[in-house]
N, C-alpha and C positions, 0 to 999 in steps of 0.2 A: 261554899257549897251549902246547900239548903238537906237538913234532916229529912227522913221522910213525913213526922207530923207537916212540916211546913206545907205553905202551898208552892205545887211547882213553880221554875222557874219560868222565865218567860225566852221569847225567841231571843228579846234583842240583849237579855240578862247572858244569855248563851253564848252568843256572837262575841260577844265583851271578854267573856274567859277563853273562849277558843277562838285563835288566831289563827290567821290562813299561814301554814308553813309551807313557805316554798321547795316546789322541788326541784334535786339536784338536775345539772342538764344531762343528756345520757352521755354515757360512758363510751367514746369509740378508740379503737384503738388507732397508735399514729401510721400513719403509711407504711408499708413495708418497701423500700426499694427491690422490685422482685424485677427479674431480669429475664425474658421472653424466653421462652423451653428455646432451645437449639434445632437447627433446620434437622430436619430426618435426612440422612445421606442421601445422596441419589443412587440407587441402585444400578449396580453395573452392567453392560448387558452381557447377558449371558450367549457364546457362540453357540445354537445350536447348530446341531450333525445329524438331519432328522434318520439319514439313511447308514448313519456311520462309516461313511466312504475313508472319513478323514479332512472333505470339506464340506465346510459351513453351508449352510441354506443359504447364505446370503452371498456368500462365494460361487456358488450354483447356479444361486440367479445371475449373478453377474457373466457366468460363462454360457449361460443357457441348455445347463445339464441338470437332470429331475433330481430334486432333493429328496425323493423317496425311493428314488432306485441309487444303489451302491454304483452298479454298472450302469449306465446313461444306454450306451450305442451296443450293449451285452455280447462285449467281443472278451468275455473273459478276464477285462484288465479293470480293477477298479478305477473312478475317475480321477479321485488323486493320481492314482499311481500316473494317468494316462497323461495328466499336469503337469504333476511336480516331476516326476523320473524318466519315463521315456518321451515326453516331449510328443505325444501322439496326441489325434482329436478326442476327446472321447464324445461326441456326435460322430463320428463317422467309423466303424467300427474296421476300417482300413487302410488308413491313413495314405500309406502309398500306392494305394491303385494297384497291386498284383494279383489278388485272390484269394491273399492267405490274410485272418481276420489279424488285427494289434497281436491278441492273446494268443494265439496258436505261434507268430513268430517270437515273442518273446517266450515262450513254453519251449522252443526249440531252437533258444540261441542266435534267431536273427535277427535284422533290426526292421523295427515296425515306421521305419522313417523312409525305407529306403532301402537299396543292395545291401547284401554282404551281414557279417556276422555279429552281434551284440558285444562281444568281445574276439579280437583275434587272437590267438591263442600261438604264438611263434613256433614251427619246430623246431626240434632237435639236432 
């Protein structure tokens, strides 16, 4: 190195002391074996009961009774009930053709299918 009385150095005087240092390659990190997130469940379907009868909307459709009315044929009998328990139409709010609506004979004991009593009750 040159004092500062001296006369400066020169370019190629320069180049001669300072060498080109290589630089290091960059730094990556190694692969992580990472394993795809897991499918999201399929979500279940949910049975809705838009009219709370007791069946499904889609049960409804299939029987072609309104899934927003409880009562379809508004003979007093829910349409479950008119389904699953007395076996009655609930489209037709009469089932047997007499006069008297499903619900009024089941309210008094007789059968909406037909003659006679919802229960016989044997005497004594």
């Amino acid at each position: 190195l040159r004092t500062p009385e001296e006369a400066p150095a020169t370019v190629s005087e320069v180049e001669e002391v300072v060498a080109p240092v290589p630089l290091p390659a960059p730094v990556r990190p190694p692969p992580s074996p990472v394993s795809p997130p897991p499918p999201l469940p399929t979500p279940t379907p949910v049975a809705i009961d838009t009219d709370g009868d007791g069946l499904t909307d889609a049960r409804e459709e299939e029987l072609g009774t309104d899934p927003t009315s409880p009562d379809t044929d508004s003979d007093q009998l829910f349409d479950k009930e008119e389904v699953d328990v007395y076996g009655t139409d609930p489209l037709n709010p009469d089932t047997d053709g007499d006069g008297f609506s499903d619900g009024t004979e089941v309210r008094n004991g007789y059968n909406p299918n037909g003659s006679g009593r919802l229960f016989e009750v044997p005497s004594p």
